[in-house]
C-alpha positions, 0 to 999 in steps of 0.5 A: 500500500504504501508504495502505490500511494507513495508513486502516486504522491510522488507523481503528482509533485512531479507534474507540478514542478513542471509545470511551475519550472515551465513558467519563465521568470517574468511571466504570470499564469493565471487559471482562467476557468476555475470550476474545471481546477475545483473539481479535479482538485476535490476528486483528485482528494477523493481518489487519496482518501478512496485508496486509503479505504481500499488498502488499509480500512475495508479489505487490509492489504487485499483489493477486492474485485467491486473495489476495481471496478468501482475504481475504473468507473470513478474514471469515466465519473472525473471525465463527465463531471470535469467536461460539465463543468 
């Protein structure tokens, strides 16, 4: 458990120093549209919590088949909820 949560934590700051470094000196990024940020903000908070459950609280150290699927199809959920925003 902790080495997927350790990847994935260690992805996300990846993707943010990037992105950070990717901004000249002088320049100013602002986000235009933030209601598409807000919710892969809280859904990207879910996703932690909803791993902690998986691996630690409702089934320790075993992924059950309903919690892979209910993972893939959170997903698709990101997808719609991103786009109608």
């Amino acid at each position: 458990p902790s080495t997927i949560v350790g990847s994935a934590a260690f992805n996300l700051f990846c993707i943010s120093a990037v992105c950070v470094s990717a901004i000249k000196d002088n320049e100013v990024r602002y986000i235009k549209d933030m209601n598409v940020y807000i919710v892969t903000a809280l859904i990207s908070l879910f996703a932690y919590l909803w791993l902690y459950l998986v691996v630690s609280v409702i089934s320790e150290d075993i992924v059950d088949i309903y919690e892979g699927i209910l993972t893939f199809f959170f997903f698709p959920l990101l997808v719609g909820l991103a786009f109608a925003a």
